[in-house]
C-alpha positions as a Python dict, from the first residue, in 0.01 Angstrom:
ca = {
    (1, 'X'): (0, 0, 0),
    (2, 'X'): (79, 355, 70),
    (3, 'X'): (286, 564, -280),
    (4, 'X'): (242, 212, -472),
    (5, 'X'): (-105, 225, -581),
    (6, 'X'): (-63, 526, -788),
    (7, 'X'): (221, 376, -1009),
    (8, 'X'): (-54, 259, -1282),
    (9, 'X'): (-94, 638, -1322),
    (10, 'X'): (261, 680, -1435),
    (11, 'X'): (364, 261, -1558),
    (12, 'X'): (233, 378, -1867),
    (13, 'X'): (506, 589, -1966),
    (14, 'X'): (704, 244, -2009),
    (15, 'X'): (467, 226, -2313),
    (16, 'X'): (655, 506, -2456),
    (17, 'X'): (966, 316, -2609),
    (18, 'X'): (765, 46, -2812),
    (19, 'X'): (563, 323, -2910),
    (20, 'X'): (810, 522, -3074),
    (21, 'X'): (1018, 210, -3237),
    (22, 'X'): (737, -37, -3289),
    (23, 'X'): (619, 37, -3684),
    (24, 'X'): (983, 72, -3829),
    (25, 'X'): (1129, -250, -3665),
    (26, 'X'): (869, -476, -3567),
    (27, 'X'): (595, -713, -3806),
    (28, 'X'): (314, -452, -3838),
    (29, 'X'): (73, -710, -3773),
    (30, 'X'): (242, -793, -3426),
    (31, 'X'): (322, -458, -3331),
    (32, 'X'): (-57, -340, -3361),
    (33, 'X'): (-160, -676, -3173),
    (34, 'X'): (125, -601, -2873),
    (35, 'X'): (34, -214, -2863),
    (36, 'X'): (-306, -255, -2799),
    (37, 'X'): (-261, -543, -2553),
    (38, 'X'): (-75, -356, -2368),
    (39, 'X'): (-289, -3, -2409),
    (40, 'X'): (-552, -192, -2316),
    (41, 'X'): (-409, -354, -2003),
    (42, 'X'): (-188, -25, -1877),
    (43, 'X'): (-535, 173, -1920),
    (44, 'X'): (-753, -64, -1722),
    (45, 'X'): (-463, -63, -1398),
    (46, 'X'): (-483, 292, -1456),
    (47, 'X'): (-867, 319, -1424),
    (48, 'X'): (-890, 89, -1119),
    (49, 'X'): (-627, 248, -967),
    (50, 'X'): (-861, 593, -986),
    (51, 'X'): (-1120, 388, -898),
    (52, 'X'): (-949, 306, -540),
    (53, 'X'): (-805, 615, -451),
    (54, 'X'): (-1167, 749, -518),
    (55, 'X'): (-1369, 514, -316),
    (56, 'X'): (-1083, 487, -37),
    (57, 'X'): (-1051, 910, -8),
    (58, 'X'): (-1447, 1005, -45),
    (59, 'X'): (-1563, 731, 190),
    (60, 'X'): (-1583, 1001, 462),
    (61, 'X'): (-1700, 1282, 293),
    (62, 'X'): (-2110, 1345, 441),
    (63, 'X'): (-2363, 1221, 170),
    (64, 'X'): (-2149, 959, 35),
    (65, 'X'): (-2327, 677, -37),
    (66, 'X'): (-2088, 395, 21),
    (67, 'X'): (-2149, 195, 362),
    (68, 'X'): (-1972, 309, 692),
    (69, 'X'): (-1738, 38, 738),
    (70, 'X'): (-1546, 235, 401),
    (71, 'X'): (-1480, 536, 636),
    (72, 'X'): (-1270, 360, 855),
    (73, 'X'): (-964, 519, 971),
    (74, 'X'): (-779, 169, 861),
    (75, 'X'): (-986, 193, 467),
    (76, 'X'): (-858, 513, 481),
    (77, 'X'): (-480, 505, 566),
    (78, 'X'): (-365, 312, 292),
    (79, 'X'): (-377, 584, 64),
    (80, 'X'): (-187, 918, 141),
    (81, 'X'): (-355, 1234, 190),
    (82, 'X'): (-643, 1047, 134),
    (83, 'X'): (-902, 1306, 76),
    (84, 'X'): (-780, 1513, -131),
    (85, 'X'): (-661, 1253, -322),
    (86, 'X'): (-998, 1093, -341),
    (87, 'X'): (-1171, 1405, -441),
    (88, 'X'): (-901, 1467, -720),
    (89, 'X'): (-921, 1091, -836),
    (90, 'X'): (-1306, 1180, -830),
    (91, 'X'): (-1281, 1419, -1107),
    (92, 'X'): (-1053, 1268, -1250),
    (93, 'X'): (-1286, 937, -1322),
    (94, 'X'): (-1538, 1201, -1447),
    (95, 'X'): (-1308, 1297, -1681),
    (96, 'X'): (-1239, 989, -1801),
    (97, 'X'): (-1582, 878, -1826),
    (98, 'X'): (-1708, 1176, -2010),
    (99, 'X'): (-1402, 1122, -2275),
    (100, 'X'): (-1452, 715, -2312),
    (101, 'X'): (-1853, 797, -2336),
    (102, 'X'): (-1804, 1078, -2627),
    (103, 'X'): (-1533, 868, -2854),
    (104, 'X'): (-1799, 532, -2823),
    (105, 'X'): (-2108, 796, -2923),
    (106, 'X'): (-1897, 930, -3201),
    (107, 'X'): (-1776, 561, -3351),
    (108, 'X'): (-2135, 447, -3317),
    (109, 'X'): (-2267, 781, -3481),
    (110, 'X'): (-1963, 756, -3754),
    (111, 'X'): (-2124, 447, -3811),
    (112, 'X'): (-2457, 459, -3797),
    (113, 'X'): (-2426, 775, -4075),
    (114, 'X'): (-2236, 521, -4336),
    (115, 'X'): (-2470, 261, -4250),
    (116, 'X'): (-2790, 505, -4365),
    (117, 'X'): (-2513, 693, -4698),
    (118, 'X'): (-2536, 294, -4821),
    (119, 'X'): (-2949, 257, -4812),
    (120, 'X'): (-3059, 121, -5077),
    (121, 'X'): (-2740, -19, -5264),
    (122, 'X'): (-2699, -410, -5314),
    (123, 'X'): (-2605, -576, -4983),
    (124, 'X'): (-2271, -706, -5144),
    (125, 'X'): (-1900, -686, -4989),
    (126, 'X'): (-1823, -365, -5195),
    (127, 'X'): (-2004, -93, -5251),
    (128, 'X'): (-1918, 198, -5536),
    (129, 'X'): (-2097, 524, -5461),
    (130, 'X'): (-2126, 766, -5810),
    (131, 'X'): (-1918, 1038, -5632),
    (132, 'X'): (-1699, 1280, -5764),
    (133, 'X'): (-1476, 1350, -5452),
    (134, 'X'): (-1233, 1085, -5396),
    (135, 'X'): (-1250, 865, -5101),
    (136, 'X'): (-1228, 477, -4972),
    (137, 'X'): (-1368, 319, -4609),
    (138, 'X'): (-1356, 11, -4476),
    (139, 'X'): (-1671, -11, -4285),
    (140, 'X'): (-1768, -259, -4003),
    (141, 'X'): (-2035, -452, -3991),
    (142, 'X'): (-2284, -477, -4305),
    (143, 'X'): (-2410, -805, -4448),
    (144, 'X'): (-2354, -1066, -4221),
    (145, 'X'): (-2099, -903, -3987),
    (146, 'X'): (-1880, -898, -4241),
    (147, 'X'): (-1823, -542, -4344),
    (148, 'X'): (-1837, -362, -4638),
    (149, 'X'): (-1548, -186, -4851),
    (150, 'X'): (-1709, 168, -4993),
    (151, 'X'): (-1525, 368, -5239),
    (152, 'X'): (-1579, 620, -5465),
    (153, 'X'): (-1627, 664, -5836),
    (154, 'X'): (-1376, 953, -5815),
    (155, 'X'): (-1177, 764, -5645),
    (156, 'X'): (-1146, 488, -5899),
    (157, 'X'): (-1126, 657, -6162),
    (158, 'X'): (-828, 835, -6048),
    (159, 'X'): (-648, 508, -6023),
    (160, 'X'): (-557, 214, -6296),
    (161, 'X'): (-688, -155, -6243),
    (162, 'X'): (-355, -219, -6064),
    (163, 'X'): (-428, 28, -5839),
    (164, 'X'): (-737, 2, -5773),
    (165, 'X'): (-684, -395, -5659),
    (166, 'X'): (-428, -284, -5464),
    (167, 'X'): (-680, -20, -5273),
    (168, 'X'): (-946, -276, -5280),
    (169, 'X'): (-729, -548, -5147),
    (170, 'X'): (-584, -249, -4868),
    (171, 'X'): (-954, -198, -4769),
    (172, 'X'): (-1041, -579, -4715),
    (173, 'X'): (-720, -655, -4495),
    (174, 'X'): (-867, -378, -4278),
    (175, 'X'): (-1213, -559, -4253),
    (176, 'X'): (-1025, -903, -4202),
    (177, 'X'): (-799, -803, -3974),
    (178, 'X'): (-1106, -650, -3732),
    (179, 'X'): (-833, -322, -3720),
    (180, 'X'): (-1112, -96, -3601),
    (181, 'X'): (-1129, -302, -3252),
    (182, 'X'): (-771, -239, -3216),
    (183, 'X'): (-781, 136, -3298),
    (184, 'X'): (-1089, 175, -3089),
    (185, 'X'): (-884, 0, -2732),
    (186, 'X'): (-624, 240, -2835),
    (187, 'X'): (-864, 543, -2828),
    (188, 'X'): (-1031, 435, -2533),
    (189, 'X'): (-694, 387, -2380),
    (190, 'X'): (-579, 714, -2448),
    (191, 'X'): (-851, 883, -2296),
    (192, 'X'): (-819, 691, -1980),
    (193, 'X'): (-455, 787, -1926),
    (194, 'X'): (-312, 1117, -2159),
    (195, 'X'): (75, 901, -2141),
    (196, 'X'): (-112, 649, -2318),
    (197, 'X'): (-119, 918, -2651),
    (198, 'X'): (158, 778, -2795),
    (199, 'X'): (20, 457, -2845),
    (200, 'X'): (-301, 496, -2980),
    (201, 'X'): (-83, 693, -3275),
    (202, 'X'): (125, 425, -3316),
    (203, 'X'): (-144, 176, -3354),
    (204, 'X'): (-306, 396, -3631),
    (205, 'X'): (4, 371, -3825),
    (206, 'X'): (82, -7, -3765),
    (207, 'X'): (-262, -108, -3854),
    (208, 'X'): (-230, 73, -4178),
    (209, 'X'): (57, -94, -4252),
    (210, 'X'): (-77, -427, -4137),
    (211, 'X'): (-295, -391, -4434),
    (212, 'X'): (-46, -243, -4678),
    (213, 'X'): (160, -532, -4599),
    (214, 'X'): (-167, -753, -4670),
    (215, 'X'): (-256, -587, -5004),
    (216, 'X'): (53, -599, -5128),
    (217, 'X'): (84, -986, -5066),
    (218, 'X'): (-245, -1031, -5222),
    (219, 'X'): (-167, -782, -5523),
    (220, 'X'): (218, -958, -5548),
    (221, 'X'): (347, -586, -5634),
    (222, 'X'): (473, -386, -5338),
    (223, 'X'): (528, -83, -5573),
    (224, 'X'): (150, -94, -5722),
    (225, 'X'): (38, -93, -5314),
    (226, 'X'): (292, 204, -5278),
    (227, 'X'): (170, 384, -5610),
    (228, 'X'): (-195, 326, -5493),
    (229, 'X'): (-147, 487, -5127),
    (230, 'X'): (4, 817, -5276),
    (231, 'X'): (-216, 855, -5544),
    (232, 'X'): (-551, 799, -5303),
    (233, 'X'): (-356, 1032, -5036),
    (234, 'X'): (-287, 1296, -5244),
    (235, 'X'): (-633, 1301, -5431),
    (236, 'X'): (-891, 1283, -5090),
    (237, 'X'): (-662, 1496, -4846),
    (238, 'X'): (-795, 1533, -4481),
    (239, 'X'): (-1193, 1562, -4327),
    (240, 'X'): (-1348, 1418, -4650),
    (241, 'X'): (-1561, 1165, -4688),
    (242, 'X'): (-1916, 1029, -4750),
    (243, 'X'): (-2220, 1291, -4780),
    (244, 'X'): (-2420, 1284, -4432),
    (245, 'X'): (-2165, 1128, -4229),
    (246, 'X'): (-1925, 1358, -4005),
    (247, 'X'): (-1560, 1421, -4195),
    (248, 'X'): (-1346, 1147, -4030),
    (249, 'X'): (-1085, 913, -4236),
    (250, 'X'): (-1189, 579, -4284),
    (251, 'X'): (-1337, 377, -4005),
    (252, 'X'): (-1053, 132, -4049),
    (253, 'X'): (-803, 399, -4024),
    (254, 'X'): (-863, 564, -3666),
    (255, 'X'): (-753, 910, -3571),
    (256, 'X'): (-523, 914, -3829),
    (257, 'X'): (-436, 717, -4160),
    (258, 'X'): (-34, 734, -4086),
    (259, 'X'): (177, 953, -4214),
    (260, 'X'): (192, 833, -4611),
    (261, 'X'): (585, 897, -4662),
    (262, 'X'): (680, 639, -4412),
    (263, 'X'): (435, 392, -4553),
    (264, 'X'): (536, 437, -4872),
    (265, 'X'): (902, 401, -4806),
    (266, 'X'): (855, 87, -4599),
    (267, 'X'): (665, -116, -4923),
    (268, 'X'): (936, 10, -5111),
    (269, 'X'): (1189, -200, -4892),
    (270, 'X'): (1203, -572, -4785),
    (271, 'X'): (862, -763, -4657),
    (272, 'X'): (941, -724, -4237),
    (273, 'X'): (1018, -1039, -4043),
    (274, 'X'): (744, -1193, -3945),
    (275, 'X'): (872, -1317, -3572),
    (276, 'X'): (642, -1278, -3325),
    (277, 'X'): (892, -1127, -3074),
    (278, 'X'): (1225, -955, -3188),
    (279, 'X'): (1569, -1051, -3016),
    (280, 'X'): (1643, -882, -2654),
    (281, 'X'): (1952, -743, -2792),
    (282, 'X'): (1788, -500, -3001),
    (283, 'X'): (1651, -157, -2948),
    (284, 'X'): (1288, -261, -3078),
    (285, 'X'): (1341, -592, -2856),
    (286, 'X'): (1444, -381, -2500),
    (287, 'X'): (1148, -177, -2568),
    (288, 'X'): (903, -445, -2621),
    (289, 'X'): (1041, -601, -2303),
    (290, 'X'): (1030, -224, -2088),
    (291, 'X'): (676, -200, -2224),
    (292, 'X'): (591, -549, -2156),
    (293, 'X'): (741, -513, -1779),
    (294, 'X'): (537, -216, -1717),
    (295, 'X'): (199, -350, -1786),
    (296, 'X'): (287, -621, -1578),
    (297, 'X'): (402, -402, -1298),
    (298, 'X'): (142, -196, -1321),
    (299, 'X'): (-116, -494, -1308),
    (300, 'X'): (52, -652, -1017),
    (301, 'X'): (32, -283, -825),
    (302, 'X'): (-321, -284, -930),
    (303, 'X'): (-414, -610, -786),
    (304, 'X'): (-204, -573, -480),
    (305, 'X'): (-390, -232, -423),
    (306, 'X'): (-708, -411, -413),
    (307, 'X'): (-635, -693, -238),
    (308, 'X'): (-505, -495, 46),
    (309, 'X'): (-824, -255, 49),
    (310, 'X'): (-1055, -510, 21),
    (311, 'X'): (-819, -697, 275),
    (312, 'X'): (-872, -397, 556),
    (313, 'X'): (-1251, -339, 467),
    (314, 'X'): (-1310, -663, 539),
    (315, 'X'): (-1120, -656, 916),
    (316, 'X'): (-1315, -325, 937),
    (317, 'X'): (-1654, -486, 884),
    (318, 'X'): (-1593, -769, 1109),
    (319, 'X'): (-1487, -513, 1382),
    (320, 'X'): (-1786, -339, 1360),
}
């Protein structure tokens, strides 16, 4: 096994490519469903491989609680400089844990504060709080899974019927879409391997133009969609949001709603081509196949690494 079962540490930098050329050349839609795939697939090698080099490296250490037959001189010798690699891979998984626990806590607490801002309002798809500050959410959930759309009466009345169908219509391809499970892999990603950074950005900005591409097929007028995104950018600004709930964007939206220029200039061009997969020959296409190699290198190192350690515990069991 030896050097290989750390490459799902660093496979993830593959990710970095499609990441970077994904929104401006690929179907938003398919670029948020391929970047979180493979987030989520690059992040669980990554965390197994930890996971390994922990148990493999500590196995020896007095008080550990694993049985003997893990302390074997064999268990141990397929990983290099195995204990202080298993201590540091220790930490490490701490780390990891504590970061993955906090951004779960915080989406259910996000949440859970929206869910109590909305007691006592009609259980119906939308929701229009007498506000003055200007904001819009798509929030999970609600009456009968479904999920509710809340925005503003400053908000509306800062926009013109137009507009505020095109917002609306923005709002509900977030809730159809489920974007928040995609944004949340990519979060959870990103805190199990730092490389993976890149892509949880990336996803915030394709899934917002997944639905910009949606409300603007449902409104029929890209410009409106464009008009709408400025004005509702301009007017609510960052960290503000419903009274009682902590000052994130909208739940739909992730860390970060996409930077508004670029989404605005790409309504104002062509509808993107809707193929699943673009051609090889292309840059967007040799990054989508880099990225695409790389989770499946790193998954193959990550199974290989466990096969072998389970392979050796075993022999090391039936010799004792």
């Amino acid at each position: 096994m030896g050097v290989f079962v750390v490459l799902p540490l660093v496979l993830p930098l593959t990710a970095w490519p499609i990441a970077r050329l994904a929104g401006p050349r690929l179907h938003p839609r398919t670029a948020t469903r391929v970047l979180s795939l493979v987030g989520g697939v690059l992040a669980v090698c990554s965390t197994l491989c930890l996971l390994l080099l922990m148990v493999a490296g500590t196995a020896q250490l007095p008080g550990n609680p694993l049985p003997d037959a893990w302390a074997d001189p064999e268990v141990r010798a397929v990983v290099p400089y195995d204990e202080a690699v298993g201590q540091a891979a220790l930490l490490v998984l701490a780390a990891v844990a504590l970061a993955c626990g906090h951004l779960l806590w915080r989406h259910g607490r996000v949440r859970a504060g929206a869910a109590r801002a909305l007691t006592g309002l009609p259980p119906s798809r939308r929701a229009v709080l007498p506000d003055e500050r200007p904001y819009a959410y798509a929030l999970p959930g609600g009456p009968r899974g479904r999920g509710r759309v809340v925005v503003s009466s400053g908000m509306l009345d800062l926009l013109d019927a137009r507009e505020r169908e095109a917002l609306i219509a923005h709002e509900e391809a977030h809730l159809t879409g489920r974007h928040h499970r995609f944004l949340l892999v990519a979060g959870l990603a990103a805190r199990a391997n730092p490389f993976l950074r890149p892509l949880r950005s990336a996803v915030a900005f394709t899934a917002e133009r997944w639905a910009d591409e949606d409300a603007a097929r449902a409104v029929g007028d890209r410009r409106v969609v464009a008009r709408a995104i400025g004005k509702a950018a301009l007017a609510s600004g960052p960290g503000r949001g419903l009274r009682g709930v902590p000052p994130l964007p909208a739940f739909a939206a992730g860390p970060a709603p996409g930077p508004v220029p670029r989404r605005v200039a790409a309504l104002l061009r062509p509808v993107p081509p809707a193929r699943a997969w673009p051609p090889a020959g292309t840059a967007a296409g040799l990054a989508l196949w880099t990225a695409t190699a790389g989770a499946a290198a790193s998954a193959l190192s990550s199974a290989n690494a466990t096969l072998v350690l389970v392979t050796v515990l075993r022999g090391a069991t039936s010799a004792l």
